[in-house]
C-alpha positions as CSV (number, residue, x, y, z in Angstrom):
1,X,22.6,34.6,-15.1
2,X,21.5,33.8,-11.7
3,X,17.5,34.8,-11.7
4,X,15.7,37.3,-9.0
5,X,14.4,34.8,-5.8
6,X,11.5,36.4,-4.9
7,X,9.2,34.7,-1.8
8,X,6.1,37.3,-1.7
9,X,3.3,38.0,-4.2
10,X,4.1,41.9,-3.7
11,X,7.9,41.3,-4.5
12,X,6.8,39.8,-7.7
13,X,4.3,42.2,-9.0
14,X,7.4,44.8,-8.5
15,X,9.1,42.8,-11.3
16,X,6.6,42.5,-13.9
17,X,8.0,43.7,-16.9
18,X,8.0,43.1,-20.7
19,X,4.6,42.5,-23.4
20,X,4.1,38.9,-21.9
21,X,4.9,36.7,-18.7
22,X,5.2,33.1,-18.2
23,X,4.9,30.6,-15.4
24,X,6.7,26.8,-14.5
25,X,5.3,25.7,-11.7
26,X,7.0,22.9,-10.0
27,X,7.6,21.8,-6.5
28,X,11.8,22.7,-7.3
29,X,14.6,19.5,-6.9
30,X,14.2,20.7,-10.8
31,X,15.9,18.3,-13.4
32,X,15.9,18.2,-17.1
33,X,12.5,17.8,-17.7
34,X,11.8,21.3,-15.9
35,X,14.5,22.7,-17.6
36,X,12.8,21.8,-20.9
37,X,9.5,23.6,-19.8
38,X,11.5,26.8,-19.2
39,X,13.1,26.8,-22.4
40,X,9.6,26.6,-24.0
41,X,8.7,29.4,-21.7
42,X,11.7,31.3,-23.0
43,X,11.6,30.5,-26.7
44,X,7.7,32.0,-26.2
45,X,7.9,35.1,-24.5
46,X,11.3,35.9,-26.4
47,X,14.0,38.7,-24.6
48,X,11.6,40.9,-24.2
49,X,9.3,38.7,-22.0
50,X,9.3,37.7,-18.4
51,X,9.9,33.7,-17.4
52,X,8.7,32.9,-13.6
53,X,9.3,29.6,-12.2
54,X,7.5,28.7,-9.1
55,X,8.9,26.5,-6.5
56,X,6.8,25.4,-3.6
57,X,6.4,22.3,-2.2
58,X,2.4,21.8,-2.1
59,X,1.4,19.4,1.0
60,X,-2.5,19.5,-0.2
61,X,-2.0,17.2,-3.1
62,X,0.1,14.8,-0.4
63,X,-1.6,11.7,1.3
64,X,-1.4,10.1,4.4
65,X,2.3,8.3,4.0
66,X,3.1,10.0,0.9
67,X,6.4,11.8,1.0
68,X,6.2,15.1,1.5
69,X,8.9,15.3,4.7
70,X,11.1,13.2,2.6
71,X,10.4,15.2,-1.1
72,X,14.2,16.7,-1.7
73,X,14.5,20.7,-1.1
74,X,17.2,22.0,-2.9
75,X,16.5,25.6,-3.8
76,X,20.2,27.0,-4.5
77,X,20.9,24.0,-7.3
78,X,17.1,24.9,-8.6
79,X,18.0,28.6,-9.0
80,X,21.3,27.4,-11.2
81,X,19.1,25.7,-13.0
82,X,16.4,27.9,-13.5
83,X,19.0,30.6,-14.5
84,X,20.6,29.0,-17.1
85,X,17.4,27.9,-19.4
86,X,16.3,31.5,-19.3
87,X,14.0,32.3,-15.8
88,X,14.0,35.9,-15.1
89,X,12.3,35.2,-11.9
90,X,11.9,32.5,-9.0
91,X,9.0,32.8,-6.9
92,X,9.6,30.7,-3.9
93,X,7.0,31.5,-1.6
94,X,6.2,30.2,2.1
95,X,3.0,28.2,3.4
96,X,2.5,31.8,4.9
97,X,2.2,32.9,1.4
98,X,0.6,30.8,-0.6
99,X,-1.9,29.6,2.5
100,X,-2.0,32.9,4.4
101,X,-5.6,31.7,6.2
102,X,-3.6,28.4,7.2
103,X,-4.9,25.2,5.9
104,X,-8.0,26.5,3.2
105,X,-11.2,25.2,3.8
106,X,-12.4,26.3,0.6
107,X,-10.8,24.3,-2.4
108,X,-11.0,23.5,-5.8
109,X,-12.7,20.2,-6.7
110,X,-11.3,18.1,-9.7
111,X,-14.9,16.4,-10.5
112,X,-15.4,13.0,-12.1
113,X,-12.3,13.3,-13.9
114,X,-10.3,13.7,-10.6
115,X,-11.5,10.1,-9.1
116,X,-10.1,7.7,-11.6
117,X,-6.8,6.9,-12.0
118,X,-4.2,9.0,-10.3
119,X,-7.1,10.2,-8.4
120,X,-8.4,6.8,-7.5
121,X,-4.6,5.9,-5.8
122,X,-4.6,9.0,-4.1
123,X,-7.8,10.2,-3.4
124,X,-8.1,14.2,-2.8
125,X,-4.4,14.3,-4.9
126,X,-6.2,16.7,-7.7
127,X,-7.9,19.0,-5.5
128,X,-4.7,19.8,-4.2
129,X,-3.4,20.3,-7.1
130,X,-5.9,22.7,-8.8
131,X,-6.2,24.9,-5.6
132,X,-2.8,25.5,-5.5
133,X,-2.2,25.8,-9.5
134,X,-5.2,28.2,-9.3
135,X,-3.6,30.0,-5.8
136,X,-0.4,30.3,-8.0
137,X,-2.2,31.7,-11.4
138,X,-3.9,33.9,-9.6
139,X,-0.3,35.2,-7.4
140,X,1.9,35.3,-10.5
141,X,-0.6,36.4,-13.2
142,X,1.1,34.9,-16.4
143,X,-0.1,35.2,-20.0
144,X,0.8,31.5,-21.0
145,X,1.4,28.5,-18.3
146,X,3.6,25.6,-19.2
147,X,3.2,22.0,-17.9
148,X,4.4,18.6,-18.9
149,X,3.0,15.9,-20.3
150,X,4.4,13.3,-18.5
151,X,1.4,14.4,-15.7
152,X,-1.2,13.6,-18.6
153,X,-3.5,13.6,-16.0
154,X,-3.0,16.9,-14.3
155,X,-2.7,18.7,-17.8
156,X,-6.3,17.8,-18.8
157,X,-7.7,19.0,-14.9
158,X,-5.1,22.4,-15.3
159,X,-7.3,22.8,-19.0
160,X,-10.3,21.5,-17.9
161,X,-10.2,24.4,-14.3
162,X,-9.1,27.3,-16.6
163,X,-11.8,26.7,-19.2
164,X,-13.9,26.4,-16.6
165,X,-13.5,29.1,-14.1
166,X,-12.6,31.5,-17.2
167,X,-8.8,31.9,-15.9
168,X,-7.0,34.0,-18.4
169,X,-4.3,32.1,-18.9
170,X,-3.2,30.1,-21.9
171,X,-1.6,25.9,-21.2
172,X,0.9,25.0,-22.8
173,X,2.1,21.3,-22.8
174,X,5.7,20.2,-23.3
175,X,6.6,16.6,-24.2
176,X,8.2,14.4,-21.9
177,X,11.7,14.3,-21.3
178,X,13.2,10.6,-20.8
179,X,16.5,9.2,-19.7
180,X,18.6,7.4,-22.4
181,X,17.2,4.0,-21.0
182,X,13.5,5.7,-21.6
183,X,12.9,6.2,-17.8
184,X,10.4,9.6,-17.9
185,X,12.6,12.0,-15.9
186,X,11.0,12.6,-11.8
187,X,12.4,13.7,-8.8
188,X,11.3,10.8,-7.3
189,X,14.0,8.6,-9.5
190,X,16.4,9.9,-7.0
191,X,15.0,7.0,-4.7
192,X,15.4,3.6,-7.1
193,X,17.9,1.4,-6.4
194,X,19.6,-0.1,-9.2
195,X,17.1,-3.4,-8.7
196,X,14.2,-1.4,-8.3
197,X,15.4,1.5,-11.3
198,X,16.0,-1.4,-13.9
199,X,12.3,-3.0,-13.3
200,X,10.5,0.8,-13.7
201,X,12.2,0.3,-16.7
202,X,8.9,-1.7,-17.9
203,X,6.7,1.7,-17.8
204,X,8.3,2.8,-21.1
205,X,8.6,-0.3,-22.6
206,X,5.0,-0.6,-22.2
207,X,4.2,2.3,-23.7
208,X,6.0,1.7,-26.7
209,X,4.4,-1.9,-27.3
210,X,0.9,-0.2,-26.9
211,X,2.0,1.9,-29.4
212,X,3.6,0.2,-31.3
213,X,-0.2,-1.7,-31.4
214,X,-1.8,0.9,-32.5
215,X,-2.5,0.3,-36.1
216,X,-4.6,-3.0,-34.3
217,X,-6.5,-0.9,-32.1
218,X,-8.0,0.2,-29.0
219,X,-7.9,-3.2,-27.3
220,X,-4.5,-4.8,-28.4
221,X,-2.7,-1.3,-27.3
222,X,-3.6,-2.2,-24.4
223,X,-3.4,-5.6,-24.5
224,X,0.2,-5.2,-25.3
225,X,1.1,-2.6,-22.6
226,X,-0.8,-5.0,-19.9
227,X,1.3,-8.2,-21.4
228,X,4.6,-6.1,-20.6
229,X,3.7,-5.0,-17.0
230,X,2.4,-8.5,-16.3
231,X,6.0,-9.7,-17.0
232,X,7.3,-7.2,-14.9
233,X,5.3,-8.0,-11.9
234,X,7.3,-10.9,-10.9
235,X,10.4,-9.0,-11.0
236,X,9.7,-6.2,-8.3
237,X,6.8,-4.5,-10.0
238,X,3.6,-3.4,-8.3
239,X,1.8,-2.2,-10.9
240,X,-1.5,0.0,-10.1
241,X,-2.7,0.2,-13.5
242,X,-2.6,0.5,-17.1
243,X,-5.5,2.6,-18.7
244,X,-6.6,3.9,-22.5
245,X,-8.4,7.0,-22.3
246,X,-9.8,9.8,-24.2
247,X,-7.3,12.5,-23.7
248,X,-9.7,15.1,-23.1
249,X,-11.9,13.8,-20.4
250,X,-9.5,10.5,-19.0
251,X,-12.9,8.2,-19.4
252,X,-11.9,4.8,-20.7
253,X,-11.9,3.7,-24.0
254,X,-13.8,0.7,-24.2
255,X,-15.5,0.7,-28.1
256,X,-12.8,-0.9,-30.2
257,X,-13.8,1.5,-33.2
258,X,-12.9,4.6,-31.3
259,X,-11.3,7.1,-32.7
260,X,-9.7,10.2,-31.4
261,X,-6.8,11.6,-29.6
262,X,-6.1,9.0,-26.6
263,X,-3.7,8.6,-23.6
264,X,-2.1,5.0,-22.5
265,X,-1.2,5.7,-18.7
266,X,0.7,3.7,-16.7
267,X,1.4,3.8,-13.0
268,X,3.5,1.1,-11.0
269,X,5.4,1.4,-7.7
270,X,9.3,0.2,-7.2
271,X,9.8,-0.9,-4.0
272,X,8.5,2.3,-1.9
273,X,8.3,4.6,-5.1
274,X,5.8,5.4,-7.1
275,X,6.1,5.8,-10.6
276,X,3.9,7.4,-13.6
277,X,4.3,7.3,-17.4
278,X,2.1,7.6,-20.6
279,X,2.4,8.4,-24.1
280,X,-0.6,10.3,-26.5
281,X,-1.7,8.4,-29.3
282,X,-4.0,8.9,-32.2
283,X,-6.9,5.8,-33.1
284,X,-8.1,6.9,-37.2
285,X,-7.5,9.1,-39.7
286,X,-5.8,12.5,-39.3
287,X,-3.7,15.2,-41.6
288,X,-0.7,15.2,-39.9
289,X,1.4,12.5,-37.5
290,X,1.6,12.6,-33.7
291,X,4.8,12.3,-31.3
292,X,6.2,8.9,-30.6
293,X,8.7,7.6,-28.1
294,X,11.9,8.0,-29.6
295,X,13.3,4.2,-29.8
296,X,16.2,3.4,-27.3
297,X,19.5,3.2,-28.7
298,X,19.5,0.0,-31.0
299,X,16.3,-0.4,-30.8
300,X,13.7,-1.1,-33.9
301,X,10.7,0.7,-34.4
């Protein structure tokens, strides 16, 4: 069923209905991995709930000759899509809307944890994106907000700003969805050539050897995902980093004996796009096993 496309805040609030609302944010060109995070919204609220998923194209988390002109608009194929996981409601707003005083001068800061990686490639990226994931909690006032993990990144700033600021809003984080070659699922993937799409290729496969390293530690996870990229390189991969982290805080994992929940991120660029990837992994002892990569077709674990 084709979902109600709303582009005001005041349209919206004349929808709310049902014991519990939930929010997708994304910037639309929507593909299977939004899908995914609308069914979870679904499955959560249940029929009696209300799903809203946000599409806005944000230019505060784009940098000088990123591609926000060129980022694909395609709001009638996102509203098929939205409609047939389960959205209730599309909130498409304008710049108008969401930035009614024009360009804010007043902006949520990321912190430390919003200069290192990601942030370090693209510096002011996060503060974009918590001003307008905080302009957009505050315009569709959900219960529970889902996000992917395939933004590891962005996940831990969206729970780092709500615990923070006291937003009342739970995060919910939905696994990554990958193509059958393992590719993570972007809109940007839309721009790879088949040279350029079969040499991203290395992002998962890196991930899995680090992961596959786990059991050695800390150093040869990384070791391992590093050996992978380093192969890649010569074969039309520029890659910006691989990094072990703490999954809470995104600070680098540099003590061998650490233990703890951990993220191996990986970003690259093929040819003029950029890529990101990363898989959560567990270092010691626990009660219950973690999620994995699911192998490729023929492919041992």
């Amino acid at each position: 069923m084709r979902p109600h496309l709303v582009d005001t805040a005041a349209e919206l609030r004349s929808l709310a209905r049902g014991p519990e609302r939930a929010v997708v944010m994304t910037m639309g060109a929507l593909h299977e991995g939004h899908a995914a995070l609308v069914r979870a919204a679904r499955e959560r609220v249940g029929p009696e709930g209300q799903v809203v998923v946000t599409v806005f194209v944000n230019p505060l988390q784009f940098g000088a000759g990123e591609d926000l002109d060129r980022y694909p608009r395609t709001l009638e194929a996102d509203l098929e899509v939205a409609g047939k996981e389960g959205a209730d409601v599309v909130f498409a707003p304008s710049l108008a809307e969401v930035y009614p005083g024009g360009e804010p001068q007043v902006r949520i800061s990321a912190g430390p944890m919003g200069a290192v990686l990601e942030g370090a490639f693209r510096p002011g990226h996060f503060d974009g994106v918590l001003t307008v994931v905080a302009k957009l909690l505050h315009l569709t006032a959900p219960d529970v907000a889902f996000f992917g993990q395939k933004d590891a990144q962005q996940l831990a700033l969206v729970r780092r700003m709500v615990r923070d600021l006291n937003f009342p809003v739970e995060i919910v984080a939905v696994p990554t969805v990958r193509e059958p070659d393992g590719l993570a699922l972007s809109s940007r993937n839309r721009y790879l050539g088949d040279a350029e799409r079969t040499s991203s290729l290395a992002l998962s496969r890196a991930l899995r050897a680090g992961e596959q390293a786990v059991p050695r530690g800390p150093a040869a996870v990384l070791g391992a995902a590093r050996q992978v990229l380093e192969a890649a390189a010569g074969q039309g991969l520029d890659v910006d980093y691989a990094a072990l982290v703490d999954a809470e805080g995104f600070t680098e994992i540099a003590d061998d004996a650490w233990q703890g929940e951990a993220v191996l991120a990986v970003a690259a660029r093929a040819g003029t796009t950029r890529l990101i990837d990363n898989v959560a992994l567990h270092f010691g002892p626990r009660q219950s096993g973690g999620r994995h990569l699911a192998p490729h077709p023929g492919e041992a674990r």
